[in-house]
Residue frames relative to the residue before (quaternion, step in Angstrom):
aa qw qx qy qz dx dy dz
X 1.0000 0.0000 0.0000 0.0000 0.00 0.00 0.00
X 0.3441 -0.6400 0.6692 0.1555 4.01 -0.40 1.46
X 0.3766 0.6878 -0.6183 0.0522 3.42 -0.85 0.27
X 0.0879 -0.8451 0.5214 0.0790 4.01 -0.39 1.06
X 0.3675 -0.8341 0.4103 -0.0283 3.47 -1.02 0.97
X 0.0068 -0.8782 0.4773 -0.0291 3.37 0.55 0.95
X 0.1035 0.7459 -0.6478 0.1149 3.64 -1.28 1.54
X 0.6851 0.4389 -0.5333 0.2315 3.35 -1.73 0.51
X 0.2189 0.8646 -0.3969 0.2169 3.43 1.04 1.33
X 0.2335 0.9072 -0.3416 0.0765 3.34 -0.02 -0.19
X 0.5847 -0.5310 0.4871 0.3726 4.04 -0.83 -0.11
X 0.2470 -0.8092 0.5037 -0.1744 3.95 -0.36 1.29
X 0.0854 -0.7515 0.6089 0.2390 3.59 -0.84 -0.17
X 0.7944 -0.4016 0.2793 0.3600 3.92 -0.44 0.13
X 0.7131 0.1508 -0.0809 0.6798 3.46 -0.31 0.36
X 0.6314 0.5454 -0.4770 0.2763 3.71 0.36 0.43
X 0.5526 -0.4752 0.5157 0.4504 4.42 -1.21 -0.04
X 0.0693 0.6183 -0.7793 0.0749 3.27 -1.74 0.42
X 0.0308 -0.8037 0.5941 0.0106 3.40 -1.12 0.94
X 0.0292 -0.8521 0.5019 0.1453 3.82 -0.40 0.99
X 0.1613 -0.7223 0.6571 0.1432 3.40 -1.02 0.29
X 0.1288 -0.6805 0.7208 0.0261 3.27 -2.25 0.72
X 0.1622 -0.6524 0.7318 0.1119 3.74 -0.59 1.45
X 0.0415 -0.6270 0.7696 0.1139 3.52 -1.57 0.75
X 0.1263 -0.5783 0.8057 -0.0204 3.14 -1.93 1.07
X 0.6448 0.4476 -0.5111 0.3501 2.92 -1.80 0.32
X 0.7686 0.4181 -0.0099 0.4841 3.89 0.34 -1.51
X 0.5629 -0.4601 0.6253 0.2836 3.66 -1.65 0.85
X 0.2471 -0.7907 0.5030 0.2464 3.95 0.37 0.63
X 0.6358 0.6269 -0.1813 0.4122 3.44 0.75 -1.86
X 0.6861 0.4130 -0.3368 0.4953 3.79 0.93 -0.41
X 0.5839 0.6239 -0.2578 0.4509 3.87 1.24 -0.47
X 0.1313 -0.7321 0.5976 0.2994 3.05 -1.23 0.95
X 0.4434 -0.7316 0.5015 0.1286 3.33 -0.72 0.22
X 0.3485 0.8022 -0.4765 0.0891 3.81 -0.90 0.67
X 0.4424 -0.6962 0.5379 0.1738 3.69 -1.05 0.49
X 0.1649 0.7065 -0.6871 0.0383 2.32 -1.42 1.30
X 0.1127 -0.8561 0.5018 0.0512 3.32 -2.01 -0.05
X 0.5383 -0.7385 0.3751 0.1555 3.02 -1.23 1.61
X 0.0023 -0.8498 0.4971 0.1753 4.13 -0.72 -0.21
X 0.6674 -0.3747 0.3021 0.5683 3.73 -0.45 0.74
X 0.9243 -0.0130 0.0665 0.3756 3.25 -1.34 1.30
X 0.6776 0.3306 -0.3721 0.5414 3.45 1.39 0.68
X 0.6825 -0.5016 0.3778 0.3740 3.43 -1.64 0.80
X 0.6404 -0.4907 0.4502 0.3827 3.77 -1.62 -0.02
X 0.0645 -0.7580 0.6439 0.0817 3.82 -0.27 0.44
X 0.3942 -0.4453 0.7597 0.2630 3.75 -1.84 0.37
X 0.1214 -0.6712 0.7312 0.0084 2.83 -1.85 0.96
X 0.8814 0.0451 0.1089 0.4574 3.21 0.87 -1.16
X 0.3121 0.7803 -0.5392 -0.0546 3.59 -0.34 0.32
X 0.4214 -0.5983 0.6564 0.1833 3.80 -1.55 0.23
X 0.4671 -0.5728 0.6633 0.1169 3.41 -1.64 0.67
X 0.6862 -0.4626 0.3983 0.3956 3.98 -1.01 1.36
X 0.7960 0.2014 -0.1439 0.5523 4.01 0.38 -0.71
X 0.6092 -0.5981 0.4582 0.2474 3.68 0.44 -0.08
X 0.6434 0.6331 -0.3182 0.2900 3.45 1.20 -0.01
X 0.6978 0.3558 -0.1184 0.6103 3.27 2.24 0.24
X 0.2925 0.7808 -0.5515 0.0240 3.26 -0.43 1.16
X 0.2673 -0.6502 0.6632 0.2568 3.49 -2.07 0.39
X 0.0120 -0.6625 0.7328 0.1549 2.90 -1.92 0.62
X 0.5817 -0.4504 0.5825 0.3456 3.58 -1.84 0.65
X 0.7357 -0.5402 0.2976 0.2800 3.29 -1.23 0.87
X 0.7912 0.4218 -0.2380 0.3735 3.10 0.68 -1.35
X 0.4875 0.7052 -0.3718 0.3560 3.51 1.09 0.07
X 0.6218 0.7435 -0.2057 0.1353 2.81 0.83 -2.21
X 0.7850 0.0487 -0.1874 0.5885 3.60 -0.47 0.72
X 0.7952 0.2963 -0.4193 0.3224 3.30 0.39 0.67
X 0.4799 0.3850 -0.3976 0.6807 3.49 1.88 0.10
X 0.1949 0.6740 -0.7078 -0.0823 2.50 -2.65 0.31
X 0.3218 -0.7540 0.5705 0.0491 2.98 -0.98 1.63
X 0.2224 -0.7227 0.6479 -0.0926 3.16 -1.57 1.62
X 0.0631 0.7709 -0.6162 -0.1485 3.50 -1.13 0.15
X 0.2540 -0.6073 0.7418 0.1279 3.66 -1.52 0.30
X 0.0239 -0.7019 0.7016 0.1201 3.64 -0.98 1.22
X 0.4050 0.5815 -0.5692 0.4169 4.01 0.50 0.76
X 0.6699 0.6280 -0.0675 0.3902 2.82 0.89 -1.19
X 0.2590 -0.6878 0.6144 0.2869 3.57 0.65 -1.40
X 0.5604 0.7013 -0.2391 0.3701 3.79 0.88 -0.82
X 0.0657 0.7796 -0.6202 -0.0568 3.24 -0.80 0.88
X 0.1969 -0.8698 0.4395 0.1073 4.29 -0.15 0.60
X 0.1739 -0.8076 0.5511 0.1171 3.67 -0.97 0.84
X 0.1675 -0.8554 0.4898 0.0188 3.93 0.49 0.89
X 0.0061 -0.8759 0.4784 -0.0624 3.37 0.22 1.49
X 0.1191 0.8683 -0.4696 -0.1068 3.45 -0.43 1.00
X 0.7462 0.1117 -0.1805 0.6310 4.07 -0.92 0.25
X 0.0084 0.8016 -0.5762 0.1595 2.59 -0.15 2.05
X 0.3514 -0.8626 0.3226 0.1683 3.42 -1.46 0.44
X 0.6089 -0.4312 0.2760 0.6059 3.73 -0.24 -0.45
X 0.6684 0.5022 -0.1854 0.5164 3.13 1.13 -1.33
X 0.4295 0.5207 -0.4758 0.5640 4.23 1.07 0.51
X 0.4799 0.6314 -0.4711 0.3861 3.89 0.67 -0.47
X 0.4103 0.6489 -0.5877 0.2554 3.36 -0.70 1.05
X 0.3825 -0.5024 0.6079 0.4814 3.93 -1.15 -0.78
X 0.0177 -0.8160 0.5431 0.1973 3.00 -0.88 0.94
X 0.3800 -0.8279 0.4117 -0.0278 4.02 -1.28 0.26
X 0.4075 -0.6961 0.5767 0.1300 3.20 0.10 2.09
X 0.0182 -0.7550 0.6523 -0.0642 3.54 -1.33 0.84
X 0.1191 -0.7622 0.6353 0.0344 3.82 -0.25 0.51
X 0.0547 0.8394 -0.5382 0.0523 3.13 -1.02 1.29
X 0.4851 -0.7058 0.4163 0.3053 4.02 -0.52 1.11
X 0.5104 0.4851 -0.5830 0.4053 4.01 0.34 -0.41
X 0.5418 -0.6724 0.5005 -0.0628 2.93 -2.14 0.98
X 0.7774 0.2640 -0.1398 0.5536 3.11 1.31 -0.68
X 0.7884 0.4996 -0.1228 0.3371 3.40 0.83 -1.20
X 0.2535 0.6938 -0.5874 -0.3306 3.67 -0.33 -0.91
X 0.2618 -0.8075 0.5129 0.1281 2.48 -1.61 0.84
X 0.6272 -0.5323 0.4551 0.3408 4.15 -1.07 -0.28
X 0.5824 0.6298 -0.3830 0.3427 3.37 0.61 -0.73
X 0.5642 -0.6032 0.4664 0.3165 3.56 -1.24 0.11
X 0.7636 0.4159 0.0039 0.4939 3.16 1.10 -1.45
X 0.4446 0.4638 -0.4566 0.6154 3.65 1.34 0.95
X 0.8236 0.2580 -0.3421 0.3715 3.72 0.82 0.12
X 0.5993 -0.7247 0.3151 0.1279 2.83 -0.98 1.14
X 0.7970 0.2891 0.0013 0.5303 3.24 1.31 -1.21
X 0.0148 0.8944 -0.4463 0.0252 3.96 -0.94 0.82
X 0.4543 -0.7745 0.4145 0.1478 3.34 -0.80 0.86
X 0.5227 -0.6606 0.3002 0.4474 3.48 -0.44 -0.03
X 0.3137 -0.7206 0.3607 0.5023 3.49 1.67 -0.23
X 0.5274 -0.5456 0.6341 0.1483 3.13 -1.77 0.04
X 0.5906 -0.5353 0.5688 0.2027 4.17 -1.28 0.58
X 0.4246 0.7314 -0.5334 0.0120 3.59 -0.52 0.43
X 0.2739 -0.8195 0.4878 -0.1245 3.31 -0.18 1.98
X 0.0036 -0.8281 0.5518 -0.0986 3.54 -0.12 1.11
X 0.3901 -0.7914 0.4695 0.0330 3.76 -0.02 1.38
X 0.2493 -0.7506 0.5870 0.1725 4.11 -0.80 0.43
């Protein structure tokens, strides 16, 4: 049973740190890419973040860029989204996604395979 688990959400004020994590079970982790994403009232799923099977490739959606970063630990199972000067406009659920393609990563919703239940992230003004 694949089943991935995404914690360290929570309520923030602006300009503040937030680390999420995602333990996956079930799955050969190390063969997965992996990536984050996240949904906001009355808006579509977006990619923020994904990572390459070894970590040696990552993408981020614009609006992130220099202020996310996405880590992983295959000892671990763990894949991490280090959010820093955050905003109101970061407020969303966000979602650990696990995805089987080998070479690429990709953005799309529907290239991953695997989902979490997401996590709260509440960023205050």
């Amino acid at each position: 049973q694949v089943q991935l688990v995404e914690s360290g959400g929570g309520l923030v004020q602006a300009g503040d740190s937030l680390r999420l994590s995602c333990a996956a079970s079930g799955l050969t982790f190390s063969s997965y890419m992996m990536g984050w994403f996240r949904q906001a009232p009355g808006k579509e799923r977006e990619f923020i973040a994904g990572i390459s099977w070894n970590g040696s490739r990552t993408s981020y959606t614009n609006s992130v860029k220099g202020r996310f970063t996405i880590s992983r630990d295959n000892a671990k199972n763990t894949v991490y989204l280090q959010m820093n000067s955050l905003k109101p406009e970061d407020t969303a659920v966000y979602y650990c996604a696990a995805d089987r393609s080998a070479v690429y990563i990709h953005s799309r919703v529907g290239d991953y395979d695997y989902w979490g239940q997401g996590t709260q992230v509440t960023v205050s003004s």
